[in-house]
Each structure stands twice: as structure tokens, then as C-alpha cells.
PDB file of the backbone (N, CA, C, O) and the ligand in Angstrom, with CONECT records:
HET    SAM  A 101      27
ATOM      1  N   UNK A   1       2.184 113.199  69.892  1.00  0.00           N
ATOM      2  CA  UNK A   1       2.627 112.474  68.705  1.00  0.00           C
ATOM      3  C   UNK A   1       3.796 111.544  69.024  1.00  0.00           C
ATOM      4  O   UNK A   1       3.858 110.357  68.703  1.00  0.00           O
ATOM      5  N   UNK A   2       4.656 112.192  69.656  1.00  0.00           N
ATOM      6  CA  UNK A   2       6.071 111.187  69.985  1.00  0.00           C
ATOM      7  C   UNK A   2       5.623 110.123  71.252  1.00  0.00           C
ATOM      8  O   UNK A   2       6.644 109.730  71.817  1.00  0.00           O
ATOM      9  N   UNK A   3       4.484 109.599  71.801  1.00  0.00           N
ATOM     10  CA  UNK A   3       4.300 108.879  72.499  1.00  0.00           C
ATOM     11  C   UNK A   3       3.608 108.082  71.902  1.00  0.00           C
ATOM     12  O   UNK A   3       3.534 106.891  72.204  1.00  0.00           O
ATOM     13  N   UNK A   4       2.908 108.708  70.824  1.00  0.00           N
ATOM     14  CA  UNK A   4       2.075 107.514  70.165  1.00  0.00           C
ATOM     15  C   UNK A   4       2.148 106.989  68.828  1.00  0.00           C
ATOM     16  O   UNK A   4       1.379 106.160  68.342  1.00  0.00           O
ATOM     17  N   UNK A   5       3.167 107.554  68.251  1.00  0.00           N
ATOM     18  CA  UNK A   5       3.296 107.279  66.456  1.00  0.00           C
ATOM     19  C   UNK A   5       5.066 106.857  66.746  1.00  0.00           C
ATOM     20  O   UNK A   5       5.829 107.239  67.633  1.00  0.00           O
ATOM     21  N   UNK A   6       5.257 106.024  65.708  1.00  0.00           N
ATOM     22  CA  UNK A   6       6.629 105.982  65.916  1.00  0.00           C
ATOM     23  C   UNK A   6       6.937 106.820  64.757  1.00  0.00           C
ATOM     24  O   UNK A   6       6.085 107.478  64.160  1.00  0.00           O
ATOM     25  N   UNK A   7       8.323 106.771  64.419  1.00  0.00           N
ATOM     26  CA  UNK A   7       8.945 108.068  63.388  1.00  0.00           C
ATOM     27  C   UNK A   7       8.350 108.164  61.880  1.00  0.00           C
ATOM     28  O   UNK A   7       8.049 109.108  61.150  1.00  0.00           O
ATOM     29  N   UNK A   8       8.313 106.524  61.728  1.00  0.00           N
ATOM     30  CA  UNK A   8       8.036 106.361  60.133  1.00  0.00           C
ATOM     31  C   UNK A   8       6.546 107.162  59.953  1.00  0.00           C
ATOM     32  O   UNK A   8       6.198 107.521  58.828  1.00  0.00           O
ATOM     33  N   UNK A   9       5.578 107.449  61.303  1.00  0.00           N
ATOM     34  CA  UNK A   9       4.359 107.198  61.469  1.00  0.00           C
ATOM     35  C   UNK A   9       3.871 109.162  61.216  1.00  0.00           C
ATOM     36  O   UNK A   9       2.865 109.657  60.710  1.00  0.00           O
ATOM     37  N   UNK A  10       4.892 109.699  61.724  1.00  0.00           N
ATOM     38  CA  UNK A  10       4.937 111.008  61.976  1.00  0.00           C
ATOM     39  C   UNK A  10       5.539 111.910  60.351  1.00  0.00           C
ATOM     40  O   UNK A  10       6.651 111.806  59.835  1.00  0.00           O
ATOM     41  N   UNK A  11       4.525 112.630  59.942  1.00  0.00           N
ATOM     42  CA  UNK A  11       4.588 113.802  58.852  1.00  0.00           C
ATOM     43  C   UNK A  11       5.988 113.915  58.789  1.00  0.00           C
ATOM     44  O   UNK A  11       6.512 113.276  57.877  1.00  0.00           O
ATOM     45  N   UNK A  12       6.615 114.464  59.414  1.00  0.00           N
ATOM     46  CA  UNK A  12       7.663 115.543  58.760  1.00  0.00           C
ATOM     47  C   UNK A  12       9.160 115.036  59.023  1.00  0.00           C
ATOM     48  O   UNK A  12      10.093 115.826  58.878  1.00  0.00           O
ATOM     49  N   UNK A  13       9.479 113.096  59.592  1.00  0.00           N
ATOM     50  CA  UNK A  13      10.483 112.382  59.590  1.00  0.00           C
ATOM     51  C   UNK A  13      11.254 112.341  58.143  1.00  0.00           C
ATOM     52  O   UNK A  13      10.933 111.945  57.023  1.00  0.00           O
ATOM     53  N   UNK A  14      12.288 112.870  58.641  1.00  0.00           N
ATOM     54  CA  UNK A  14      13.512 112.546  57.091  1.00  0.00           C
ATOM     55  C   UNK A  14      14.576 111.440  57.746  1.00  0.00           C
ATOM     56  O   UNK A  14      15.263 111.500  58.766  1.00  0.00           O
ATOM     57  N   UNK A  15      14.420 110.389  56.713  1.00  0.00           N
ATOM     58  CA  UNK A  15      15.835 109.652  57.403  1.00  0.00           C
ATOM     59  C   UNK A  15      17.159 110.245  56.743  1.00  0.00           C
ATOM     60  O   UNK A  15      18.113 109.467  56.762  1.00  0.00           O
ATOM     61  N   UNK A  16      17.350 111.337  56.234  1.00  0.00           N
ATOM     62  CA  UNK A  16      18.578 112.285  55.932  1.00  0.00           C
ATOM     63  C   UNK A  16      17.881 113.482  55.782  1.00  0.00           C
ATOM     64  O   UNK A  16      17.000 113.653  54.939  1.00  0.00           O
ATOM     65  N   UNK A  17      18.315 114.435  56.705  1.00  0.00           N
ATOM     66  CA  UNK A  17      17.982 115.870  56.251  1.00  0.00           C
ATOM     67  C   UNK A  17      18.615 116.726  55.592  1.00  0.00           C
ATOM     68  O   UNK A  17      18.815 117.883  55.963  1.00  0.00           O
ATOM     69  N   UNK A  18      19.130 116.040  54.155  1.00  0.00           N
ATOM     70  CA  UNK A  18      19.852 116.365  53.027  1.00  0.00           C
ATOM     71  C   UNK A  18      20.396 118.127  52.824  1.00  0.00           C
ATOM     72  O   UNK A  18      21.449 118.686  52.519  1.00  0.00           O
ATOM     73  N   UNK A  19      18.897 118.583  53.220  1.00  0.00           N
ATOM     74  CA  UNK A  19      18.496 120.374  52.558  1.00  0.00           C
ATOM     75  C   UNK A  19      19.372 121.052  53.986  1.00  0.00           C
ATOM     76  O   UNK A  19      20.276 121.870  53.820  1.00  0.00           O
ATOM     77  N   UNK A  20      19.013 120.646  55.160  1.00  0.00           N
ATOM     78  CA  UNK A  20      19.618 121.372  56.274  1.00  0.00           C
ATOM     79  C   UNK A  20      20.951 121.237  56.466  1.00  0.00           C
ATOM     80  O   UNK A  20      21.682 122.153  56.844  1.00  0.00           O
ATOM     81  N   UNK A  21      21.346 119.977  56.188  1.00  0.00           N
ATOM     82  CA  UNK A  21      22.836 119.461  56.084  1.00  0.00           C
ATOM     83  C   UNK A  21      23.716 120.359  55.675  1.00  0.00           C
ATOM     84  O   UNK A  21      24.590 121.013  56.244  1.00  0.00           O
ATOM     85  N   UNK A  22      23.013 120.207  53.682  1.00  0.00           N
ATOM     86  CA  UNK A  22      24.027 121.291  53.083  1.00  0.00           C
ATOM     87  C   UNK A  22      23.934 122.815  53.455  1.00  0.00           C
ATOM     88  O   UNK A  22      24.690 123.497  52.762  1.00  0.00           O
ATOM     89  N   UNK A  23      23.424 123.303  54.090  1.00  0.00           N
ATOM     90  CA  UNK A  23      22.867 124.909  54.556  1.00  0.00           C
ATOM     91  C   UNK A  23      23.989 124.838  55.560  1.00  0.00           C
ATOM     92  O   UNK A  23      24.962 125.584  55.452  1.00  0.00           O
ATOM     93  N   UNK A  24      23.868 123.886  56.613  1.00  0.00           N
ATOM     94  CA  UNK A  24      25.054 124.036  57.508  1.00  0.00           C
ATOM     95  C   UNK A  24      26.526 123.932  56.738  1.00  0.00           C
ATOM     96  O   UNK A  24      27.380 124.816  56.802  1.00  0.00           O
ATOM     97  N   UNK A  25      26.659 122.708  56.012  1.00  0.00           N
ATOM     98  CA  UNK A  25      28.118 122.762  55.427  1.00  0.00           C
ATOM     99  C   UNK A  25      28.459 124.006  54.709  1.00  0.00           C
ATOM    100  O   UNK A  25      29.526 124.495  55.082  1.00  0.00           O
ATOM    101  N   UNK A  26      27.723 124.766  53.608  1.00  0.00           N
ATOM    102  CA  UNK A  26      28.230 125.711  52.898  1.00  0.00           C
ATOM    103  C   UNK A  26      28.133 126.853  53.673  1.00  0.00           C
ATOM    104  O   UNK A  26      27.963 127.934  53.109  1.00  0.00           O
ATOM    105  N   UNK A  27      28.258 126.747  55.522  1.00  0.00           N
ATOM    106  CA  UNK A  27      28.263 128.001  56.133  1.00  0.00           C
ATOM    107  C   UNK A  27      29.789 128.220  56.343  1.00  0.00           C
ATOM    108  O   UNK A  27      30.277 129.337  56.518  1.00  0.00           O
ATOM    109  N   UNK A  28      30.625 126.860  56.306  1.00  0.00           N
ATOM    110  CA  UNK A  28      31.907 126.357  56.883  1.00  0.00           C
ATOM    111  C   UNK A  28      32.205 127.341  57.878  1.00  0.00           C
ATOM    112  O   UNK A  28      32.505 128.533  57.821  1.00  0.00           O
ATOM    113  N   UNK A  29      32.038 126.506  58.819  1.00  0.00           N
ATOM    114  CA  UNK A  29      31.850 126.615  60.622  1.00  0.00           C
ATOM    115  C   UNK A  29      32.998 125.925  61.068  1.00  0.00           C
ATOM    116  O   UNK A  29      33.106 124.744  60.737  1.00  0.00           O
ATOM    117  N   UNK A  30      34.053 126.557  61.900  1.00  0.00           N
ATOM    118  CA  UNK A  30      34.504 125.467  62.773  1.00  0.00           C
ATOM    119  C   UNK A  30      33.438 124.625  63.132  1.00  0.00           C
ATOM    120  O   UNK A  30      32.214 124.759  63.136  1.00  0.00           O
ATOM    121  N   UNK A  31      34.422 123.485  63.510  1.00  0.00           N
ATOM    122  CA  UNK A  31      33.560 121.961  63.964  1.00  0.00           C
ATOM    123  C   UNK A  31      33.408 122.098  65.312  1.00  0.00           C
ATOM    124  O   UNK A  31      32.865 121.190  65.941  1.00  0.00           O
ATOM    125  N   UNK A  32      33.925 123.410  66.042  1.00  0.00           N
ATOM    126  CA  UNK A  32      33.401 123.477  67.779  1.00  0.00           C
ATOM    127  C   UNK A  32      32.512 124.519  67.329  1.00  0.00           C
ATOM    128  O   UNK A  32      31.821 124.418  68.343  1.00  0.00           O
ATOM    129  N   UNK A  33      32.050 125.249  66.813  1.00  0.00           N
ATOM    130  CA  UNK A  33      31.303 125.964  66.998  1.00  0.00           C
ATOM    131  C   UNK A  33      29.677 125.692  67.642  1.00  0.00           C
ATOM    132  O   UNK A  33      29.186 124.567  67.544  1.00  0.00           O
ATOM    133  N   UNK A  34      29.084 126.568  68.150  1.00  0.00           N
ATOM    134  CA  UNK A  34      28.198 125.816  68.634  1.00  0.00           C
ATOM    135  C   UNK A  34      26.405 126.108  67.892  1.00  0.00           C
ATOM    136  O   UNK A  34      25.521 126.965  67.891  1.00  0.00           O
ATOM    137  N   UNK A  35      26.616 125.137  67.500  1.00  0.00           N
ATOM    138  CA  UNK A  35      24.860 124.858  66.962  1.00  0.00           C
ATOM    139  C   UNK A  35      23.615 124.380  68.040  1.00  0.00           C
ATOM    140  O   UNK A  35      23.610 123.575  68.972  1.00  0.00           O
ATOM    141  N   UNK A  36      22.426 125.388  67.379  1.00  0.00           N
ATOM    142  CA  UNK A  36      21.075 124.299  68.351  1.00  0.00           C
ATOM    143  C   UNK A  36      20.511 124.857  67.287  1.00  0.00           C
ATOM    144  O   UNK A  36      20.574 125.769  66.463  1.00  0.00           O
ATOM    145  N   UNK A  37      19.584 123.354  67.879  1.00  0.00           N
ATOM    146  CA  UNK A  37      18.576 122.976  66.772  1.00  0.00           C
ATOM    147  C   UNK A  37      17.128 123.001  67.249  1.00  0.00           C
ATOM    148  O   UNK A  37      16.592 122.020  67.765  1.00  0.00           O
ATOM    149  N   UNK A  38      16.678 123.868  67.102  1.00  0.00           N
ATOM    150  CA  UNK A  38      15.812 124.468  67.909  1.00  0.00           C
ATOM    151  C   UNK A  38      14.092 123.735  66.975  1.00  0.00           C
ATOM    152  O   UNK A  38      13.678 123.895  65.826  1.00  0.00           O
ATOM    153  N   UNK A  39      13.398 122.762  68.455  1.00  0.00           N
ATOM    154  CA  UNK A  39      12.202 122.125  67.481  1.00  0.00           C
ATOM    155  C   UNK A  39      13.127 121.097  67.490  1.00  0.00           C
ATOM    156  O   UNK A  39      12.216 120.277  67.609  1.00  0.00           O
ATOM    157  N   UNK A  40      13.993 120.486  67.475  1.00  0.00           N
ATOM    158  CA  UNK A  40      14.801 119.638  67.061  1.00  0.00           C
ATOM    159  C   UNK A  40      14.453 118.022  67.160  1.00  0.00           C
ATOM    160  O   UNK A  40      15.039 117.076  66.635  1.00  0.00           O
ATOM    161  N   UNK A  41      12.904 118.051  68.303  1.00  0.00           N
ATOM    162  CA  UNK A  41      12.544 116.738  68.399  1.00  0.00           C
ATOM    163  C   UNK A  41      13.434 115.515  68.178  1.00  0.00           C
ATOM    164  O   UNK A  41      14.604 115.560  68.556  1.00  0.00           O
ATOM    165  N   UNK A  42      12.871 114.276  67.505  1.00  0.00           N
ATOM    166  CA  UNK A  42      13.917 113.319  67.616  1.00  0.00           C
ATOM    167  C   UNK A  42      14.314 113.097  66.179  1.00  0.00           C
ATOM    168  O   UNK A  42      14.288 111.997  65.627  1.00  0.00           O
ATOM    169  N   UNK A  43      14.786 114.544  65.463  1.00  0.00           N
ATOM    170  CA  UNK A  43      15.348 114.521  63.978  1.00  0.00           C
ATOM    171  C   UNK A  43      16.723 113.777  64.109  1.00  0.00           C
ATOM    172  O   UNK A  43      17.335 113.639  65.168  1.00  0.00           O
ATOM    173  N   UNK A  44      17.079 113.365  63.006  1.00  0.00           N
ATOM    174  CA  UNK A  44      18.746 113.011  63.037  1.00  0.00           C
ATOM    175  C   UNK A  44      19.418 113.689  62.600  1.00  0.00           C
ATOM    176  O   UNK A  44      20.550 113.233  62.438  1.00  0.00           O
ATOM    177  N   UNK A  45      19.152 115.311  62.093  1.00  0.00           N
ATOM    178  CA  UNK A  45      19.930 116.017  62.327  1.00  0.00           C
ATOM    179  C   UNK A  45      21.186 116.008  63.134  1.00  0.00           C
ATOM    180  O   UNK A  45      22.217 116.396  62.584  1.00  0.00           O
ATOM    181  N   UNK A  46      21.219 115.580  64.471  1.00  0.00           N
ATOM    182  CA  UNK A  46      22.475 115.821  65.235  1.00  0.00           C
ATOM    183  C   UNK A  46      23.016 114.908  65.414  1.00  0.00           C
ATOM    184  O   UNK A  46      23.954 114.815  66.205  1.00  0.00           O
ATOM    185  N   UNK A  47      22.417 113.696  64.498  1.00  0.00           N
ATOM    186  CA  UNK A  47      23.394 112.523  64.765  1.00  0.00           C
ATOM    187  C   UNK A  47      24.145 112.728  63.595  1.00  0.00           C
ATOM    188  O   UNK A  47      25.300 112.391  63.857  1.00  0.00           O
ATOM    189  N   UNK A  48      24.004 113.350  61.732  1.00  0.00           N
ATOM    190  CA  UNK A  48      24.368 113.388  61.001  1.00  0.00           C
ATOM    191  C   UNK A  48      25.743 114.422  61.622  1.00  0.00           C
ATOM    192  O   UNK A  48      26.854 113.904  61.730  1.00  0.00           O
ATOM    193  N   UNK A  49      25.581 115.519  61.904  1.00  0.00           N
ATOM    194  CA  UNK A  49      26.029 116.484  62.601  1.00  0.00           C
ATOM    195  C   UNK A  49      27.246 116.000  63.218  1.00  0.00           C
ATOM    196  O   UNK A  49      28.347 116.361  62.802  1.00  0.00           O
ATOM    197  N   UNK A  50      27.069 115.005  64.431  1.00  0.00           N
ATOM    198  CA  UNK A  50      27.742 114.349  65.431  1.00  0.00           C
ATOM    199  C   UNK A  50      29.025 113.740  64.446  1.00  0.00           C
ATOM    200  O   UNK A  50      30.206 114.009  64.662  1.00  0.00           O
ATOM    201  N   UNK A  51      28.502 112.798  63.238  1.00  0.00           N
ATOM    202  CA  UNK A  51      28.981 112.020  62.459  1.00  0.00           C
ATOM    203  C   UNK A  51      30.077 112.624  61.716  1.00  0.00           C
ATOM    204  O   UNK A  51      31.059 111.994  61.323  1.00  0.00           O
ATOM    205  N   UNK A  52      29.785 114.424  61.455  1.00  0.00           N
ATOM    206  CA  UNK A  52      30.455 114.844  60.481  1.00  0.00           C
ATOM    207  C   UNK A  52      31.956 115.575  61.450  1.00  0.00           C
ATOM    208  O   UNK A  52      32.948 116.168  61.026  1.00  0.00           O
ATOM    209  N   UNK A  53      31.667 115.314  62.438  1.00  0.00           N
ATOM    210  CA  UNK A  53      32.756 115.892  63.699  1.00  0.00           C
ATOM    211  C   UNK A  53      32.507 117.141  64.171  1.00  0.00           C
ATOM    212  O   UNK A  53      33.434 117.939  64.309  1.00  0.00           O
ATOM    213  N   UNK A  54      30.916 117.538  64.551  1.00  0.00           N
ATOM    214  CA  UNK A  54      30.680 118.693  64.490  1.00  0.00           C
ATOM    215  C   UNK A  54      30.767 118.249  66.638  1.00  0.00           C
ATOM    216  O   UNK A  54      30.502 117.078  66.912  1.00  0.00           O
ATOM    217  N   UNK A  55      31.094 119.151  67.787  1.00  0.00           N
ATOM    218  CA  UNK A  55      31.403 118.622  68.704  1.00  0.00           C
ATOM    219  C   UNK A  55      30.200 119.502  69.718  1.00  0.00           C
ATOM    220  O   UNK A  55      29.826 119.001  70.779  1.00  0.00           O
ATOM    221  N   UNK A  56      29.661 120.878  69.228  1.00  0.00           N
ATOM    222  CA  UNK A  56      28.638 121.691  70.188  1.00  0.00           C
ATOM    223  C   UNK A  56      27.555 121.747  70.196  1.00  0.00           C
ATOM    224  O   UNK A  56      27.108 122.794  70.665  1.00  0.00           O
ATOM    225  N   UNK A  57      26.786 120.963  69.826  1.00  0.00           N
ATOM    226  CA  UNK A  57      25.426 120.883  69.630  1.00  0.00           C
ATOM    227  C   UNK A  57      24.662 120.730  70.670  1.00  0.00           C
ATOM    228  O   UNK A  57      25.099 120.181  71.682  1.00  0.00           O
ATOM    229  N   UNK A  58      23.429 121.180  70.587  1.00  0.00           N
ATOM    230  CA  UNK A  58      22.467 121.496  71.280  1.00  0.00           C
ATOM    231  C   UNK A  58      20.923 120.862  70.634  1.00  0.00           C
ATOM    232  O   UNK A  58      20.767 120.938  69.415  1.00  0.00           O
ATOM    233  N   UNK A  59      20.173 120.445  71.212  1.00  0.00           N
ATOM    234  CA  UNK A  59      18.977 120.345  70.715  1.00  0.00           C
ATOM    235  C   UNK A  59      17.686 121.033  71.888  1.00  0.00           C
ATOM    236  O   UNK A  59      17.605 120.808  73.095  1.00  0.00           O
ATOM    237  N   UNK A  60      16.859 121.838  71.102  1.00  0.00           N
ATOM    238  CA  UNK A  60      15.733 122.121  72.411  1.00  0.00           C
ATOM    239  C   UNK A  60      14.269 121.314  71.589  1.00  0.00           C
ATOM    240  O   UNK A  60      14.082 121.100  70.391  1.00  0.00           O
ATOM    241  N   UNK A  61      13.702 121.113  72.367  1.00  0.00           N
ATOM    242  CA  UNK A  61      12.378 120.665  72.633  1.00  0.00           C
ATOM    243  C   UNK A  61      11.656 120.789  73.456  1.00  0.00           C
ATOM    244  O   UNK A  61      11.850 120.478  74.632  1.00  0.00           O
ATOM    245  N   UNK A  62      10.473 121.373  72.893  1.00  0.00           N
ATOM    246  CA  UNK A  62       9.279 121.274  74.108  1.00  0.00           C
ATOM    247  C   UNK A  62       8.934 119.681  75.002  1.00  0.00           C
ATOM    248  O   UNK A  62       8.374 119.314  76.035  1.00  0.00           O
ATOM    249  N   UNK A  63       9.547 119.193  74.040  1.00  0.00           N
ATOM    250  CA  UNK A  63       8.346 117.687  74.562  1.00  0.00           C
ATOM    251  C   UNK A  63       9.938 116.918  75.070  1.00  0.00           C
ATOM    252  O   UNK A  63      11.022 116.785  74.501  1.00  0.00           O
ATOM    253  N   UNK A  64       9.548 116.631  76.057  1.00  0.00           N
ATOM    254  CA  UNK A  64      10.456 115.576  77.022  1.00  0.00           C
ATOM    255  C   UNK A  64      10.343 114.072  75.610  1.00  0.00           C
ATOM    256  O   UNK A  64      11.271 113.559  74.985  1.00  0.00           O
ATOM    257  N   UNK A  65       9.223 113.846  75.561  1.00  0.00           N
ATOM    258  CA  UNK A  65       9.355 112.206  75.032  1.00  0.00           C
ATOM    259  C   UNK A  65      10.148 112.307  73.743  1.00  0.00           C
ATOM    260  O   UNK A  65      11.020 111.482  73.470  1.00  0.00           O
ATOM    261  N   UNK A  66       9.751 113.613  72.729  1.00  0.00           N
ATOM    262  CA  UNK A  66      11.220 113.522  71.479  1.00  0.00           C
ATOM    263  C   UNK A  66      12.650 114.104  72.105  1.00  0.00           C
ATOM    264  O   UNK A  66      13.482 114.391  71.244  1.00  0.00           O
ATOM    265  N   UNK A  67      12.971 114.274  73.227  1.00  0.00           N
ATOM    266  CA  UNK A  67      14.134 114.345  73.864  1.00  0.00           C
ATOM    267  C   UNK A  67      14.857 113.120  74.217  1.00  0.00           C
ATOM    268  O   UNK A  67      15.945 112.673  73.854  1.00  0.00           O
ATOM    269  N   UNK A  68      13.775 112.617  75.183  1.00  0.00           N
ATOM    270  CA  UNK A  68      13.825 110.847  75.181  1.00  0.00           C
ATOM    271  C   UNK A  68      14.246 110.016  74.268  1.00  0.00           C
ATOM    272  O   UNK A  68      15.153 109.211  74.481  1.00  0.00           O
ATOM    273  N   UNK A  69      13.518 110.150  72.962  1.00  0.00           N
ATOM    274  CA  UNK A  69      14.043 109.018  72.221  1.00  0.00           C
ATOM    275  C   UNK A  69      15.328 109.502  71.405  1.00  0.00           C
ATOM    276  O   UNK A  69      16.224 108.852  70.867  1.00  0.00           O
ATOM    277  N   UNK A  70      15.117 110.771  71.497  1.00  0.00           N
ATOM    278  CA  UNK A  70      16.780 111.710  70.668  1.00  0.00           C
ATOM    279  C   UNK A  70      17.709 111.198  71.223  1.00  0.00           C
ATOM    280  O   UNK A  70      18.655 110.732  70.588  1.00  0.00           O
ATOM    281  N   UNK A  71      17.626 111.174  72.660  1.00  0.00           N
ATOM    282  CA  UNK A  71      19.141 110.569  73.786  1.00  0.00           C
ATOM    283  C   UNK A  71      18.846 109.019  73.382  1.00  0.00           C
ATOM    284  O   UNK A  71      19.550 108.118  73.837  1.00  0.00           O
TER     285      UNK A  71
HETATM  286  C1  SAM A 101       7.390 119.474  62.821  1.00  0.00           C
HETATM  287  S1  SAM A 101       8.297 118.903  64.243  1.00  0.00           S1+
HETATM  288  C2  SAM A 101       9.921 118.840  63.591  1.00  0.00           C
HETATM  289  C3  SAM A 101      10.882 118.059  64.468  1.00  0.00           C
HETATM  290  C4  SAM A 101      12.325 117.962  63.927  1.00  0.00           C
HETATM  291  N1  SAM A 101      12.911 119.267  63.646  1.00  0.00           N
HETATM  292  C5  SAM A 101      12.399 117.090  62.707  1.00  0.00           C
HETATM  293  O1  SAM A 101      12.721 117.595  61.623  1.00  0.00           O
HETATM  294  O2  SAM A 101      12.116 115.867  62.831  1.00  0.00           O1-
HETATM  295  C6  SAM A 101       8.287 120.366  65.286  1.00  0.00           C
HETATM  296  C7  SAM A 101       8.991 120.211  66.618  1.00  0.00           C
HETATM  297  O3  SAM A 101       8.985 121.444  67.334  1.00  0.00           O
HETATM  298  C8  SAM A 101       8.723 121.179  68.700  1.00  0.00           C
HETATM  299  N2  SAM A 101       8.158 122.404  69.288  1.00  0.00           N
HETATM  300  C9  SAM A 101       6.943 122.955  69.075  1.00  0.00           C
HETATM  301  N3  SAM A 101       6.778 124.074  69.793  1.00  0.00           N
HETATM  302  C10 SAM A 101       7.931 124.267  70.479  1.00  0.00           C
HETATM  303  C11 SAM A 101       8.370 125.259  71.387  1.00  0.00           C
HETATM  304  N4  SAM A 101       7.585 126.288  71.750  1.00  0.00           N
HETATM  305  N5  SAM A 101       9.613 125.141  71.896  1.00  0.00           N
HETATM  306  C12 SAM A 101      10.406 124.092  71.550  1.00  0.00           C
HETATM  307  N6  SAM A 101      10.049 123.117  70.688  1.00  0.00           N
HETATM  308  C13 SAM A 101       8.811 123.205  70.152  1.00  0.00           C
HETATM  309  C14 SAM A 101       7.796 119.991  68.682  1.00  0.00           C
HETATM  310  O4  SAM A 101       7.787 119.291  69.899  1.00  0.00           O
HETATM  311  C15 SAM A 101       8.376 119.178  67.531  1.00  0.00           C
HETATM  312  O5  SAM A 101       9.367 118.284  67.977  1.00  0.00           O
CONECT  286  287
CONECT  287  286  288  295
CONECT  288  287  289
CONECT  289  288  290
CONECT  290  289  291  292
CONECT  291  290
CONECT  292  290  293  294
CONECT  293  292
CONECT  294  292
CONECT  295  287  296
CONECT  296  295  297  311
CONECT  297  296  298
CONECT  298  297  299  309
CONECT  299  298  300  308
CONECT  300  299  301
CONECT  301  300  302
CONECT  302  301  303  308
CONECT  303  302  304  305
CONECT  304  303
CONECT  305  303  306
CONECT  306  305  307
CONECT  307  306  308
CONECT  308  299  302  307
CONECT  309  298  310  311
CONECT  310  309
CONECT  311  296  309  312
CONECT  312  311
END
């Protein structure tokens, strides 16, 4: 899928992942603590994340190519 659809093209793209966001904020986490986002493909999860000054994140993926376009 991530080699051949671009994001808009692919089911389950959020350009804000609103619902996961707030699940993380109302855990109130230090901002080093360390998160992964496991499946994490090329969500923007960890750029929202990144944005909010969160500094340990992790993403796993099976697939090299949604790693690729994540970096
Ligand atoms: C439905 S997509 C969701 C991607 C991302 N979380 C998002 O919201 O855009 C599921 C993701 O899980 C990954 N995945 C599936 N099986 C996996 C496994 N065994 N280990 C790691 N990642 C896996 C897929 O490559 C894909 O990126």
C-alpha cells in the first residue's frame, strides 16, 4: 500500500489524529517520557507529538517504505 497509494489514497489516513492526541494528553506524561507507536506507519501522530514538545518517541513498522516516508 505505501508504495503504491499515496496517503490521501489509503483507508485509515487522518490529517489530525484528534482521538489519540487527547488519550495521550489526559495521561499527563512528562514530555521525556518515552512513547512508541506501534503500527505507526507514516501517521502524523509523531509529528503532532514532536510539535507538542514531547522529546522520546519511537515509531515501529513492519514496512520499511511507511518508515521511509515517516523520516
Ligand atoms: C491501518 S495501518 C495504520 C497506520 C498508522 N497507525 C496510521 O494511523 O496512519 C496499520 C499499520 O500497521 C503496520 N503493521 C502491520 N503489521 C505489523 C507488525 N506485525 N508489526 C509492525 N507493524 C505492523 C502496517 O505496516 C501499517 O503501517
Amino acid at each position: 500500500m505505501y508504495q503504491t497509494k499515496s496517503p490521501e489514497e489509503i483507508s485509515w489516513t487522518q490529517k489530525n489524529p484528534a482521538t489519540s492526541l487527547r488519550l495521550i494528553n489526559q495521561l499527563n506524561i512528562p514530555k521525556d517520557s518515552a512513547i512508541i507507536d506501534v503500527g505507526g506507519g507514516d501517521s502524523k501522530l509523531v509529528d503532532f507529538l514532536l510539535d507538542d514538545g514531547h522529546t522520546n518517541i519511537t515509531v515501529l513498522d513492519i514496512s520499511a517504505h511507511a518508515l521511509a516516508l515517516a523520516k
